[in-house]
Residue, then its C-alpha position, 0 to 999 in steps of 0.5 A: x275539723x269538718x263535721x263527721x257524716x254517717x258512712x251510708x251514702x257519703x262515698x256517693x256523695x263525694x263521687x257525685x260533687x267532685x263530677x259537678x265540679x270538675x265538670x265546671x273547672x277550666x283546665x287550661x286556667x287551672x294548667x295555667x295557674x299551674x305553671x308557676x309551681x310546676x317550674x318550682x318542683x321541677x327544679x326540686x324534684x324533676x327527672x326529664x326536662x321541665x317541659x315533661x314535668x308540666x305536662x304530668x303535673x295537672x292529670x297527676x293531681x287531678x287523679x289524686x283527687x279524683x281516685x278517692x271515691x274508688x279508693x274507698x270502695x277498695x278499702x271497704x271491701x278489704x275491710x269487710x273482707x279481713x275483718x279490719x272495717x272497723x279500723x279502716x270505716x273509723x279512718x275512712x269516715x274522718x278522712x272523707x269529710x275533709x274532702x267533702x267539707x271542701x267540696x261543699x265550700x266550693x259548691x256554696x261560694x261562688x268566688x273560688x274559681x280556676x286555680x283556687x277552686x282546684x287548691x282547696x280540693x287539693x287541701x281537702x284530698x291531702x288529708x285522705x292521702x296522708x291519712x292512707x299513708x300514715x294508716x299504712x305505714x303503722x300497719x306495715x311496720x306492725x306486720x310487714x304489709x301495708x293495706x293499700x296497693x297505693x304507696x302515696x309517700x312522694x304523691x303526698x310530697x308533691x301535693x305538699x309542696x303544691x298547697x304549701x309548706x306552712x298550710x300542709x304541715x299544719x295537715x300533716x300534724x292533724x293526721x299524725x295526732x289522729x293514727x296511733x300505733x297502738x289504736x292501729x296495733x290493737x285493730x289488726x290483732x283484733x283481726x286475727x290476720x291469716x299469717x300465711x296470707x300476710x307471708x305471701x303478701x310481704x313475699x310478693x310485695x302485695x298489699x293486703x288488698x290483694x293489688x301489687x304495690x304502685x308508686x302513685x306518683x311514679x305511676x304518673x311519671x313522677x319519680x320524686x325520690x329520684x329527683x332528691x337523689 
């Protein structure tokens, strides 16, 4: 587990890293390096022909990575805005040092280059992905709304399936040891969620956000559920 900053400035930071790095990167080697795995999920999950689903693959995970900062932001102010900080800085604050921690890797040894440089950022975003839709599958079960406006269920299973099975379930279960239900229960009680707002969030398929609920990956012309049908 990477060491825990202090929340003040980290979201900067992390903004700041991953500009220099993806400032540095070689698309096309990372498209490249792709490629492989991108014939392997198309096959799996893919609705349209292989060559669309190549196309998508690379700005889908780039966007994966690089919304997090922005996320961040949101999630920050829907916190300060519905008295959930605490809950959400506490998930906030450990899921960001996993990606910061990859950042950091990549920026202080210079042999990871293309495709590795891009999978250990993939690793380091998997884990705020998980840890958003593990958060937000336990608070939408506790009352029927989810905090975030991003559904990140099939987005989180591609990246599985890109970063690799045995590596990403190895994540999935430090995530999973981490969001309780009780500890998530207990913070939104603590709340005092306005119900009627909560109703007319549920009612219009918003999330407490405020935002409309988006597939992630659909929204990248990623149906991955339609692809296992």
């Amino acid at each position: 587990m990477p060491k825990i900053a202090s929340n003040s400035g980290m979201n900067d930071q992390l903004h700041a890293m991953l500009a220099r790095i993806f400032a540095s990167c070689d698309q096309d080697e990372i498209k490249i390096g792709l490629l492989p795995l991108c014939t392997r999920l198309a096959r799996q999950f893919g609705t349209g022909d292989e060559a669309q689903f190549e196309q998508r693959v690379l700005p889908f995970c780039t966007e994966y990575i690089l919304q997090i900062p922005s996320l961040i932001d949101l999630l920050k102010i829907t916190g300060r805005d519905l008295r959930l900080e605490d809950l959400i800085d506490t998930y906030l604050t450990l899921s960001s040092s996993y990606l910061l921690s990859a950042c950091e890797e990549i920026e202080q040894n210079e042999t990871h280059k293309g495709l590795e440089q891009f999978l250990i950022l993939l690793q380091g975003a998997y884990i705020f992905g998980r840890m958003l839709e593990e958060l937000d599958d336990k608070v939408e079960i506790f009352i029927g709304v989810p905090i975030s406006h991003l559904n990140m269920m099939d987005a989180n299973l591609i990246v599985h399936e890109i970063i690799g099975e045995s590596f990403a379930n190895r994540l999935d279960k430090v995530v999973i040891s981490l969001v309780k239900q009780s500890q998530v229960s207990k913070g939104v009680i603590e709340a005092g969620l306005d119900k009627v707002q909560v109703d007319s969030a549920k009612k219009e398929h918003k999330s407490l956000s405020g935002r409309p609920v988006i597939n992630f990956a659909e929204s990248h012309g990623l149906d991955l559920l339609s692809g296992l049908l």
